[in-house]
N, C-alpha and C positions, 0 to 999 in steps of 0.2 A: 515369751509368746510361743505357743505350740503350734507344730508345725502341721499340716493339711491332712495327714495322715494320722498322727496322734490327732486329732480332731476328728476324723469320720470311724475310726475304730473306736473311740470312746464316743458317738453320736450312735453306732451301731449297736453296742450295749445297750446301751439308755433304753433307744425306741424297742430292742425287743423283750426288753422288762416294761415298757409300757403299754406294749404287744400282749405280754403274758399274765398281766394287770386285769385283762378285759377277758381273758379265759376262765370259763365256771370252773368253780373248783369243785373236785371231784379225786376220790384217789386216782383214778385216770390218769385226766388230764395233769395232777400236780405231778406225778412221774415224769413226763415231757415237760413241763413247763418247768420243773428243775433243771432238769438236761439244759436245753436252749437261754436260761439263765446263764446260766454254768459256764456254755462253751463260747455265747454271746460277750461275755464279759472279760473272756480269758484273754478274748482278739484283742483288746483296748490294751489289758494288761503286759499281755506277751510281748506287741508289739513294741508297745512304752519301753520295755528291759529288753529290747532288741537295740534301743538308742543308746544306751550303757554297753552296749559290750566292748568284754576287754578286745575281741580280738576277731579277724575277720570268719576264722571258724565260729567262736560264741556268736556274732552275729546273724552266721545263717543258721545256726540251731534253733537259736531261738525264732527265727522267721517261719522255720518248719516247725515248729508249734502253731503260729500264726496259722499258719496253712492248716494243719489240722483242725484247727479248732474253727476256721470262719469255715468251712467244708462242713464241719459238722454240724454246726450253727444249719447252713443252708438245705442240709439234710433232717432236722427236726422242722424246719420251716416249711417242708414238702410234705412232711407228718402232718403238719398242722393241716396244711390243705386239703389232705383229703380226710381228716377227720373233722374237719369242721364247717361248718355252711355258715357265708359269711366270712365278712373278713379277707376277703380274695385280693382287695385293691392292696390294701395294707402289707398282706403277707406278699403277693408280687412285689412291692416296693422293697421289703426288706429282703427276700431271696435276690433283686436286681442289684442291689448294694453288696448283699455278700459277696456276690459270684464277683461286681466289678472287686472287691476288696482282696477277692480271693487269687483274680487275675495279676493283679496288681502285686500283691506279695509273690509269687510263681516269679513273676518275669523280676523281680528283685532278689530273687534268690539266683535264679542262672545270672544273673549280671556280677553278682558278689560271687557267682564260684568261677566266671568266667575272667574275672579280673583278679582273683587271688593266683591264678593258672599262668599269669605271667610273667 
């Protein structure tokens, strides 16, 4: 059973390859819409090999990729918005997900540096 977290990081992927699914293609937009592919996907990924680590340093390494990449994620997401008319409910949905995903890994990372500290 996967846990709440491996569940909406790999939900977070998905939606915005289904997000980037309904973007005209264009050399343009497929430049960004590879990007938010890319860093969309890496959240699910990253996070999942955060659950494997060997050790409490590998696990908040790997969560600081987390962090980079939902951040990044949520910075093409703001690309998206103001290059495209339409789409505003969707793209707010998945920018409010990042940033909770994004909060969420932040305060999991000072907890794991704050308890490796003692």
């Amino acid at each position: 059973m996967k846990n709440e977290l491996i569940e909406r990081t790999e939900r977070f992927g998905i939606d915005c390859w289904h997000f980037c699914f309904k973007i005209p293609k264009s050399r343009e937009y497929n430049a960004f819409v590879n990007q938010l592919i890319r860093s969309s996907s890496s959240v699910g990924a990253n996070y999942r090999a955060s659950q494997r680590a060997k050790s409490t340093a590998d696990f908040i390494n790997k969560l600081k990729i987390v962090e980079e990449e939902v951040d990044e994620s949520v910075y093409w997401l703001e690309i998206f918005e103001e290059v495209l008319s339409g789409n505003s409910e969707e793209i707010s949905n998945l920018q409010k997900e990042g940033r909770e995903l994004l909060a969420i890994t932040v305060a999991s990372i000072n907890t794991a540096k704050r308890n490796s500290n003692k």
